[in-house]
N, C-alpha and C positions, 0 to 999 in steps of 0.2 A: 504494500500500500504506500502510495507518494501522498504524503500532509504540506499543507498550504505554506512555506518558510515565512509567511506573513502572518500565522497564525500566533495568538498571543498566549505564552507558555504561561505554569505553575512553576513555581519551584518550590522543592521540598527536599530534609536531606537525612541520609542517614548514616548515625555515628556509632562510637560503642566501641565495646572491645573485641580485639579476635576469637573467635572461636565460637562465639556468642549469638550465634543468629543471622548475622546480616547477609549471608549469601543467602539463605533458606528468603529472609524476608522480602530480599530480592526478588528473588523465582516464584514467590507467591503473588507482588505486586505487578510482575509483569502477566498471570495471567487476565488481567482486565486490558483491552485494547485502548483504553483512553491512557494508561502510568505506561510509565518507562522505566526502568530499573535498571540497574549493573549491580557489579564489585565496585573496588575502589578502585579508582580513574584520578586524573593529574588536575582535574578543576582548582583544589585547594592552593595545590603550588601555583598555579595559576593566581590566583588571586596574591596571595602574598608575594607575589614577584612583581606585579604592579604596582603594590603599594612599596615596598623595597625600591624597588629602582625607581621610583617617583622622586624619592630624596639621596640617590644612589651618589650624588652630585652639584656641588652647588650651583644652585638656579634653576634643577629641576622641578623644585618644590613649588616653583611658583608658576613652573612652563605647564605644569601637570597638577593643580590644584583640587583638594580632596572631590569636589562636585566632578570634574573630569574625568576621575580615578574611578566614581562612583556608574558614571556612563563607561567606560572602559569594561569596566568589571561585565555588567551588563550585555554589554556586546559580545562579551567573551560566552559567557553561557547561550546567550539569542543564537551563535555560531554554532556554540558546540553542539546543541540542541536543534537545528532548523529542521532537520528529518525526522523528527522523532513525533510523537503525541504529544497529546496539551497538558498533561499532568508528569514534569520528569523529577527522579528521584535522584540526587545525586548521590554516591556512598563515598565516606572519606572519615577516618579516624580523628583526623583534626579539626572537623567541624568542632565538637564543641567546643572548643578554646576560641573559635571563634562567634561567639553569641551574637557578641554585641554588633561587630561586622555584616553578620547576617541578618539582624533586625533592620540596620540600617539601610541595606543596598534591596532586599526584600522581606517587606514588616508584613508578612501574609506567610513568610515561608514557614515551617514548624520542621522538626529536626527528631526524630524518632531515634532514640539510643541503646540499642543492644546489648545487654548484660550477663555475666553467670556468674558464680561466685570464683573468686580468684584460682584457687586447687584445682576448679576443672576445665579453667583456659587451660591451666599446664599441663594436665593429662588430657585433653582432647591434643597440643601439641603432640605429648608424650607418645601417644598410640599412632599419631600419623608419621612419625620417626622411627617404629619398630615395626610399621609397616612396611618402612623401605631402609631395610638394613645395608642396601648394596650402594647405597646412594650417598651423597652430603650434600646437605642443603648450608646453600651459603648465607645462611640465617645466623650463623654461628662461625664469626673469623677465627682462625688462630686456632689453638684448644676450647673454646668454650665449648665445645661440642662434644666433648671426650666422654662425658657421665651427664645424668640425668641432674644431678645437682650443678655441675657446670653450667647445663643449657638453660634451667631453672633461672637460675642468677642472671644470666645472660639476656633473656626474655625480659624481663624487671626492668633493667638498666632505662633509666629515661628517654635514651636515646634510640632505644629500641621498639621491637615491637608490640610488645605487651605494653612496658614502660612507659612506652609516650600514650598510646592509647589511654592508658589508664589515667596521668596524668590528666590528659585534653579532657577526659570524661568528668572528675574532679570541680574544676576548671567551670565547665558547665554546670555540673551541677549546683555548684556554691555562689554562682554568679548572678549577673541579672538575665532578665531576660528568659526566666524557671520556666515563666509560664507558655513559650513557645517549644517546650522538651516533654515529650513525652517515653519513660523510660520502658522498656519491654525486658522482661525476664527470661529469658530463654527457656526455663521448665514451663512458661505459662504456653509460651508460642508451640515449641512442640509437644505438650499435651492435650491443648484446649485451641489448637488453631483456629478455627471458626472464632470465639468469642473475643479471643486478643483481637484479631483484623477487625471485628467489628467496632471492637473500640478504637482502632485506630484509623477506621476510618472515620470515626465521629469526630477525633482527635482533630482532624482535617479537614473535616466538612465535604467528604464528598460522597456519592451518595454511595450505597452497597453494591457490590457486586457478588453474586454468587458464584467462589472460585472450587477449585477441585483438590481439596488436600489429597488425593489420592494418586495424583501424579502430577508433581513436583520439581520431577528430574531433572538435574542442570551440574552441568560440571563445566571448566574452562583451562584444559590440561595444558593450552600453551602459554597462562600464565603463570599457572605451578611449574610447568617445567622451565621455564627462566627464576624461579624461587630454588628449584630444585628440591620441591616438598610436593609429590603426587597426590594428591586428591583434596589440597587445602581448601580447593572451592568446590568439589559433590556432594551433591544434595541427592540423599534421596529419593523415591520414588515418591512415595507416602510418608507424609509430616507423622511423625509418631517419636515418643521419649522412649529411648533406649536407658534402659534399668541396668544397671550392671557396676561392678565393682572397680576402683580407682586403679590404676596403674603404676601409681607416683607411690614411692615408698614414702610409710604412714609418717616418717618423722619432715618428709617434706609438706604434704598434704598437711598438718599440724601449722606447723611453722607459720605460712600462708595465710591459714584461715583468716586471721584476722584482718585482712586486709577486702576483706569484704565489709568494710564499715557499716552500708549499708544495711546489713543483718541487723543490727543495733541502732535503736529510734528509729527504725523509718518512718514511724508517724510525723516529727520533727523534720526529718531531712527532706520528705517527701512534700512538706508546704509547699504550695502554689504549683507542683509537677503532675502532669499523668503519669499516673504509676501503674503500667499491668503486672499484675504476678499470679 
């Protein structure tokens, strides 16, 4: 199907941590023909590269003044998007550190942020590394990849992948701008999929579609195979919570735990957020 590149889009976006849902919520939002949906895509460096290089240099700042910056921004998504449906979802880890950005350039957009508790980002890692034993995923420079407490550590690091996720989610969550975040729990999405969408699409305002949790399917093996980690984006068939016992040895699983703050007051923390669980 060819859409009208004069058609006037949504934007909407979705954050959160790895492991947590967003590919799954991806592949559920693309089955309605009006959303568009990915993985995470380079939109975010995008944006921070225009605002960066606006003041990259003296006299930029004023060649390229924030209202320019703000049409710039603009254009950049109107492009990235011209083929696409009226309703796109962009996915990127660093949204929420960008709230207030995003409120600013579109105060309509809402940002849906994908969660699990901390132990099982790093065993959902953990299992798709002893999946592919014959491999390295260059996820891990140098030794960090040697033992599972290595790659633990390693994943944290702010600069990394879990790390900054977690961070940027943080960030958002503590910031302004609560009320355009709506958090999804990952036990809620894959056990209760119908009722979480529906609240997220309430979350959004638009109207219901009736999707097919019962096939799902979606994988994107040539961007795992430039990660060099096989199956980090499959989904799949059928939305269903897999029950099953942890992988991570218990003194790490332990360790961890508490960094699920969240677990503790979410009545509190949860002020002014959509909260599915």
């Amino acid at each position: 199907m060819v859409y009208n590149i004069t058609m006037t889009h949504t934007y909407h976006f979705i954050s959160g941590l790895p492991r947590s849902g967003t590919t799954l919520l991806s592949s559920i939002l693309n089955q309605n023909p009006r959303f568009s949906a990915d993985i995470s895509g380079p939109l975010a460096r995008f944006v921070r590269a225009v605002i960066e290089q606006s003041e990259a240099q003296g006299g930029y700042r004023h060649i390229c003044p924030p209202e320019k910056r703000k049409k710039i921004i603009k254009g950049i998504f109107d492009s990235y998007y011209e083929d696409s449906p009226q309703v796109c979802f962009n996915t990127n880890r660093g949204w929420t550190s960008m709230t207030p950005l995003l409120a600013e350039i579109f105060p309509h957009g809402k940002v849906v942020v994908c969660i699990r508790d901390i132990p099982w980002v790093l065993d959902s890692f953990e299992k798709l590394i002893t999946k592919n034993p014959l491999t390295n995923t260059n996820m891990f420079p140098g030794n960090e990849g040697t033992s599972v407490y290595s790659r633990c550590r390693s994943l944290l690091q702010e600069d990394r992948t879990l790390g900054f996720a977690y961070n940027s989610f943080k960030q958002g969550l503590f910031g302004p701008n609560r009320e355009n975040l709506c958090v999804v729990e990952y036990d809620a999405l894959a056990r209760d999929p119908k009722t979480t969408m529906q609240k997220i699409y309430k979350f959004i305002g638009e109207p219901w579609f009736e999707h097919d949790f019962d096939n799902v399917e979606y994988s994107n093996d040539e961007f795992d195979a430039d990660v060099g980690l096989k199956g980090m984006h499959t989904v799949r068939k059928k939305v269903s919570f897999e029950q099953r016992r942890p992988i991570l040895p218990l003194d790490i699983f332990n360790e961890y735990q508490p960094l699920s703050f969240w677990k503790q007051n979410l009545a509190q923390i949860s002020q002014g957020i959509t909260w599915i669980r």
